[in-house]
One Martini backbone bead per residue (centre of mass of N, CA, C, O) as a GRO file, in nm:
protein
  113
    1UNK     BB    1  -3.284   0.049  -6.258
    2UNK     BB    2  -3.517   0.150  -6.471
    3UNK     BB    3  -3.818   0.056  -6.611
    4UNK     BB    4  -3.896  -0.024  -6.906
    5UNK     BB    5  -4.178  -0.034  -7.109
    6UNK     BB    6  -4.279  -0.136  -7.390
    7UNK     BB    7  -4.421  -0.126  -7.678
    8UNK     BB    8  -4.572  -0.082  -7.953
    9UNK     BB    9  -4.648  -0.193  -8.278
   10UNK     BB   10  -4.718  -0.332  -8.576
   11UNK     BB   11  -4.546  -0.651  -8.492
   12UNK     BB   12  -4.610  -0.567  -8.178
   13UNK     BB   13  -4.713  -0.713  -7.889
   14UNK     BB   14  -4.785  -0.634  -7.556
   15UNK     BB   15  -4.845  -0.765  -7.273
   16UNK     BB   16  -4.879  -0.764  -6.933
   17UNK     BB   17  -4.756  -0.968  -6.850
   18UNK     BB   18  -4.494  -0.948  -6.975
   19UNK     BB   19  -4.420  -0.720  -6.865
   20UNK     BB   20  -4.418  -0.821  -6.585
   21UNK     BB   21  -4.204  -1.026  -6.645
   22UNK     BB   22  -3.969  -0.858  -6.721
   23UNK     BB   23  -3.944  -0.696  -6.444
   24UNK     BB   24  -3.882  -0.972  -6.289
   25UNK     BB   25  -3.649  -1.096  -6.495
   26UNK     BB   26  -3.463  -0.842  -6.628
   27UNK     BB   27  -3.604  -0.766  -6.905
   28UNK     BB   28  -3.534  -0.619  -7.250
   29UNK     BB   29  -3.681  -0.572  -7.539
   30UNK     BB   30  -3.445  -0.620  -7.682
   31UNK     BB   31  -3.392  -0.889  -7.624
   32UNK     BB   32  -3.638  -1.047  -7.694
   33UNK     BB   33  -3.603  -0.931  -8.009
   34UNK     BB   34  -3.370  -1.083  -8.007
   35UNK     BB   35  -3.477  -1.379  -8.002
   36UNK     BB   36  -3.656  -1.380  -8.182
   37UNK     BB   37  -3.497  -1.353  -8.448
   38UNK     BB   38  -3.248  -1.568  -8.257
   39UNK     BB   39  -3.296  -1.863  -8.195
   40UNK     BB   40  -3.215  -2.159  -8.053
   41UNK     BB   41  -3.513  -2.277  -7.976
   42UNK     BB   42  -3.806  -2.426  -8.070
   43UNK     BB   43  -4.167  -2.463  -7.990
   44UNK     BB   44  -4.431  -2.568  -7.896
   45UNK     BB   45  -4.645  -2.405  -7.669
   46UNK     BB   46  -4.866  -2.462  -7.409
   47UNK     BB   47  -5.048  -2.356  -7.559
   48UNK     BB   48  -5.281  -2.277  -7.783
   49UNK     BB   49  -5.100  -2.137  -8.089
   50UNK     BB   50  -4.792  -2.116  -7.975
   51UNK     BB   51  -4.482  -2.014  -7.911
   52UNK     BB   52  -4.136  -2.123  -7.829
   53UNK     BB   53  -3.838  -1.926  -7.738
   54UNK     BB   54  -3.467  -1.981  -7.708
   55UNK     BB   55  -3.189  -1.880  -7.522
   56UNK     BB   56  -2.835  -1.893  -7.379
   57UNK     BB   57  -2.713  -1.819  -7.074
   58UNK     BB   58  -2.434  -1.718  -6.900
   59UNK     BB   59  -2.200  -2.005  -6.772
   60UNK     BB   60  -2.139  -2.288  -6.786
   61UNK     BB   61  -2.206  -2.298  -6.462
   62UNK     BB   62  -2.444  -2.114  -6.512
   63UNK     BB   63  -2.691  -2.200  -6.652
   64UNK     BB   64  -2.932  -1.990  -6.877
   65UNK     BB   65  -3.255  -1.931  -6.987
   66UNK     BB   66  -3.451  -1.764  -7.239
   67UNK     BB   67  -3.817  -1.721  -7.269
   68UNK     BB   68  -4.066  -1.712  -7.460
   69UNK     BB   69  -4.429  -1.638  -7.582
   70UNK     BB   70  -4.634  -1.678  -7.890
   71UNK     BB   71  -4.846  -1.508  -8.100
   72UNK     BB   72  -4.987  -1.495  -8.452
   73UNK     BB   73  -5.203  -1.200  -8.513
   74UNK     BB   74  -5.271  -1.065  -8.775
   75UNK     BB   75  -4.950  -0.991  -8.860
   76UNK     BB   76  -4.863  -1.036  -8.517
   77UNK     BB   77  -4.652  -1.052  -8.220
   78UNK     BB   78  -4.786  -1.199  -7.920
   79UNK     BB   79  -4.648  -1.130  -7.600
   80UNK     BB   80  -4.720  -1.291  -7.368
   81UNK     BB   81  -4.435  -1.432  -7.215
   82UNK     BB   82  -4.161  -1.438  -6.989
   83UNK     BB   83  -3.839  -1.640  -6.886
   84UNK     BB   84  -3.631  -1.773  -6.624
   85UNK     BB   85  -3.411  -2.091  -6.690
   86UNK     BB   86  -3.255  -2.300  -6.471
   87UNK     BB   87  -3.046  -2.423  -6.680
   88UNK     BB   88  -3.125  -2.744  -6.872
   89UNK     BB   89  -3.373  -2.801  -7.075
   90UNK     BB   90  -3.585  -2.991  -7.220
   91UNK     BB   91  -3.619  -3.155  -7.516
   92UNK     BB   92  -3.973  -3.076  -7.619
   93UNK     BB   93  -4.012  -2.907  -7.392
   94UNK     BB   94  -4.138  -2.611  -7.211
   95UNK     BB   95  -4.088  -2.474  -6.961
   96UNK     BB   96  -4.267  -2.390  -6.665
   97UNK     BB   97  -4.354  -2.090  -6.474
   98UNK     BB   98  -4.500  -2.223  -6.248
   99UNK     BB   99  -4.575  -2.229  -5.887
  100UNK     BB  100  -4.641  -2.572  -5.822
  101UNK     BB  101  -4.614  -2.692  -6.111
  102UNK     BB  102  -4.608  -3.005  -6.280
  103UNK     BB  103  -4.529  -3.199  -6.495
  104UNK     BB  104  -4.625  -3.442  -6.645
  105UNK     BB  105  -4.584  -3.759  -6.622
  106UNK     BB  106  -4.496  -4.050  -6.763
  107UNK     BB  107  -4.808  -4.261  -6.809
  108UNK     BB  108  -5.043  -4.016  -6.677
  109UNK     BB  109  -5.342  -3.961  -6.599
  110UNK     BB  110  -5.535  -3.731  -6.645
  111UNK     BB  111  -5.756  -3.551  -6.428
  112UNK     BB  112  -5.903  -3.423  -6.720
  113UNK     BB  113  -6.173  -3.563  -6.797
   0.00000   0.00000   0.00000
């Protein structure tokens, strides 16, 4: 099945990267607008300013989440990123889904001082 790219509206904004991160974990607008609506559970975005929201895929045997990554800009929400997270993440931070990069560990000093 060939991708189709979200649209922009009056409330919502898709960056490019949202866009490629869609094409690349097969997720489709409407699925993403689900979970805006109805989050499974919310959490403060790794970025400064940004939220992100979790809704729980999958099957027993293996659990997968979808997350979203959004910040409100002038009565807007603009979708930085979206992935799929294998398994089921710890509450209180959002998985990174970055490669090769590893959340710090507790009470590690930050090497960007």
């Amino acid at each position: 099945m060939q991708f189709k790219p979200p649209k922009n509206t009056r409330e919502i904004y898709w960056t490019k990267h949202a866009k490629e991160k869609m094409k690349f974990y097969n997720l489709s607008e409407k699925r993403l607008k689900k979970l805006l609506l109805y989050p499974e559970r919310q959490e403060l975005g790794i970025a400064p300013g940004t939220i992100a929201v979790m809704q729980t895929v999958g099957s027993k045997k293996r659990p997968t989440e979808i997350w979203l990554m959004y910040q409100n800009v002038k009565g807007k929400k603009k979708i930085i990123t979206a992935w799929r997270y294998p398994g089921k993440s710890p509450i209180g931070q959002p998985p990174i889904d970055i490669p090769g990069v590893r959340p710090p560990e507790e009470g590690a000093e930050s090497p960007h001082k």
